[in-house]
C-alpha positions in Angstrom: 27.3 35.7 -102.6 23.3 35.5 -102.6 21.8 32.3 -101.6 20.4 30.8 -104.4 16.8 29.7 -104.4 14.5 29.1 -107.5 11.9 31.3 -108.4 8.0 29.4 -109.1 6.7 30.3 -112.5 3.0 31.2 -112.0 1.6 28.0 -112.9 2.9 25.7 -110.2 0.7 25.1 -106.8 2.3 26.9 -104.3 2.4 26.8 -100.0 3.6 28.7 -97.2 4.3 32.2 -96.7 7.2 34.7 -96.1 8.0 33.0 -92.4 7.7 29.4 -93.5 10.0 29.9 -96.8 12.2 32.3 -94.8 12.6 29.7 -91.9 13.4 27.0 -94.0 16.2 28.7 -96.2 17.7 29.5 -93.3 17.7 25.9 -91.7 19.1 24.7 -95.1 21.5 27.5 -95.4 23.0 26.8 -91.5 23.2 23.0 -92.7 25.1 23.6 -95.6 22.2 22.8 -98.6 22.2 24.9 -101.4 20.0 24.6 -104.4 20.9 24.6 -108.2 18.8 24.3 -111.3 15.0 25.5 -112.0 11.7 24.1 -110.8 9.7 23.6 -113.9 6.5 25.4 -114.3 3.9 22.8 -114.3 0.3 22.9 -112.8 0.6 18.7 -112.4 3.5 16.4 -112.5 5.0 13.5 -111.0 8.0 14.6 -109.2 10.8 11.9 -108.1 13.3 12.4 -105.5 16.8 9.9 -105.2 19.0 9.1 -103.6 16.5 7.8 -100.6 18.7 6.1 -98.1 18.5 7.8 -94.5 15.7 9.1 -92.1 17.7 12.3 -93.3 15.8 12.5 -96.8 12.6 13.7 -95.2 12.9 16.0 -93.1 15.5 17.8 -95.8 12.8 17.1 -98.4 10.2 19.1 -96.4 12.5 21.5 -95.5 13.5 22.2 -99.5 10.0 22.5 -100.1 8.9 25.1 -98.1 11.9 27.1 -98.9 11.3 27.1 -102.3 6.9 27.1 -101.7 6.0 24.2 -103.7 2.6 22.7 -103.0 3.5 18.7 -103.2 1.3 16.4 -102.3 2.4 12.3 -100.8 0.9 9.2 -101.5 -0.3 7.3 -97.9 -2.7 4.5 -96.5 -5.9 5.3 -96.4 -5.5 3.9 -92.8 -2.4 5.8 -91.4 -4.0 8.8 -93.1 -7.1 8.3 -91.2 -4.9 7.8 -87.6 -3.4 9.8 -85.0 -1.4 12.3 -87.4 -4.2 12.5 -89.6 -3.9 16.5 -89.0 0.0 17.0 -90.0 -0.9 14.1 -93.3 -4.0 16.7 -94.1 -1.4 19.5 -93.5 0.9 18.1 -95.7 -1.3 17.3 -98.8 -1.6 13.9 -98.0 -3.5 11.5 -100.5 -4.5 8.2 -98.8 -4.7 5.0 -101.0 -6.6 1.9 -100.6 -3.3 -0.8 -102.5 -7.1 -3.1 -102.5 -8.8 -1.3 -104.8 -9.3 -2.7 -107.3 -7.5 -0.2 -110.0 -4.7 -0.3 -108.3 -2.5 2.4 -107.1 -1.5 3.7 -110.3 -5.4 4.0 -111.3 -6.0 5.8 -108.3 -3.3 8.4 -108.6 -4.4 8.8 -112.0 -8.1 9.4 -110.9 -6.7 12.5 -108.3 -4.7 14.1 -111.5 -8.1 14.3 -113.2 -10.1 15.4 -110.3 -7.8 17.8 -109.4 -6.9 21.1 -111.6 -3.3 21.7 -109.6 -1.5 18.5 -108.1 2.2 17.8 -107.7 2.6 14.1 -106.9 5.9 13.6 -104.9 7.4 10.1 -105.0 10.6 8.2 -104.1 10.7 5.7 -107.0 13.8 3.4 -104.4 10.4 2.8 -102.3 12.7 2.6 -99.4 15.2 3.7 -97.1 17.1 -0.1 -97.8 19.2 -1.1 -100.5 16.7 -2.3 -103.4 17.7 -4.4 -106.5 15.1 -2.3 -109.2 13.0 0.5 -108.8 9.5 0.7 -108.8 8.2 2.1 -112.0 4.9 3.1 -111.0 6.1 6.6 -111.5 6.3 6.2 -114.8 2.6 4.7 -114.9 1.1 7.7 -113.3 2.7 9.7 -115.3 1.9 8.2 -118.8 -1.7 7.3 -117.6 -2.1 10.7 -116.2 -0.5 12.7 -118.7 1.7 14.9 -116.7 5.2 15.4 -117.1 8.1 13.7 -114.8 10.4 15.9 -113.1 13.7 14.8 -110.9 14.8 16.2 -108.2 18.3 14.5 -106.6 19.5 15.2 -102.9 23.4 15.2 -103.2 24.9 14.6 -99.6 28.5 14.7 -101.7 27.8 18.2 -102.8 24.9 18.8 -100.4 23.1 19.7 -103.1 19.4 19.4 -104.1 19.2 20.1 -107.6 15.8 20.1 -109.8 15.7 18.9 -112.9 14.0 19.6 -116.8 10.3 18.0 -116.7 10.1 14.9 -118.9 7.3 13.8 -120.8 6.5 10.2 -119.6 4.8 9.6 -123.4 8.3 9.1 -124.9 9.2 4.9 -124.8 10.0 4.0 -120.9 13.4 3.4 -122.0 14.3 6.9 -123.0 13.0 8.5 -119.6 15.2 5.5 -117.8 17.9 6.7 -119.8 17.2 10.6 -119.4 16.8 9.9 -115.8 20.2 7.8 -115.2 22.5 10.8 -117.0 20.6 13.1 -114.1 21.0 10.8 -111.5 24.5 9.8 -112.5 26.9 10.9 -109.6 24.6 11.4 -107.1 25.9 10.7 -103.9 23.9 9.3 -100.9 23.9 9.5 -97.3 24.5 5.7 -97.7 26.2 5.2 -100.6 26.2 1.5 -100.5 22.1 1.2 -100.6 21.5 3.4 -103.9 21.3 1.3 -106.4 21.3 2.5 -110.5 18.1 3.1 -112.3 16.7 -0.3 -112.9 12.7 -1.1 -113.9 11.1 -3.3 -111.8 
């Protein structure tokens, strides 16, 4: 049986090249990760990624993404993106964020959508590797202030599956996204099951 990996429509920012994507489908293959469902076709969007319990999630992340050649960018400190790794953050689309300024770090993401005519915002909404009580719904924020479209993306250790989902539009009342996201999150299994916590707004 072929190995399954989503085709990119022609709108979405792309990476890599035929090593890089061939490389990583074959790390993911040899571990046993296989993908299902499509990656929308979206030139911006705020893409979130649960269950986020384990060093794990990471490097699988990265590894997903240059398989498939998606161009996502990550949210930093302006001070850790200005440090030591400063090349593999600038490597790896990096944004760095002052949390001082005084819009805040939802204003500031929402500033890069508009200065930017491609930009896929990666985001783990859990905010960390720990068991949480809520999630942090500046996701949401971005995407609504922004006016890009939220798309989910859950890593399944269960099924080790990572599985993209439909985009959502974030202009539709916060609870119908929660709700839209909890039936695609809903059986996700983590690496530690007992710090992923349900959809709750912080």
């Amino acid at each position: 049986m072929d190995y399954y990996i989503p085709k990119l429509g022609d709108l979405i920012p792309k990476r890599g090249n035929w090593a890089t994507r061939s490389l990583s489908r074959f790390v993911l293959r040899i571990a046993g990760w296989k993908f299902e469902g499509e990656i929308p076709n979206v030139r911006k969007a705020v893409f979130i990624g649960a269950p986020h319990t384990s060093n794990w999630d990471f490097p699988i992340a990265i590894t997903a993404l240059f398989a498939t050649g998606i161009r996502m960018s990550w949210m930093g400190k302006h001070t850790f993106v200005n440090g030591i790794l400063k090349p593999l953050w600038h490597y790896l689309d990096g944004i760095p964020i002052d949390r001082r300024a005084s819009h805040g770090v939802v204003g500031e993401m929402v500033a890069q959508f508009n200065k930017h005519p491609d930009l896929i915002l990666g985001l783990a909404p859990e905010g960390t590797r720990s068991q949480v009580k809520r999630w942090k719904m500046g996701f949401y924020y971005i995407a609504r202030d922004a006016h890009v479209p939220i798309c989910p993306i859950v890593l399944d250790y269960g099924r080790k599956v990572i599985r993209f989902g439909e985009a959502m539009t974030a202009d539709e009342n916060i609870d119908v996204v929660l709700t839209q996201l909890r039936d695609f999150f809903r059986g996700a299994v983590a690496r530690h099951p007992q710090n992923f916590v349900p959809i709750i707004p912080d």
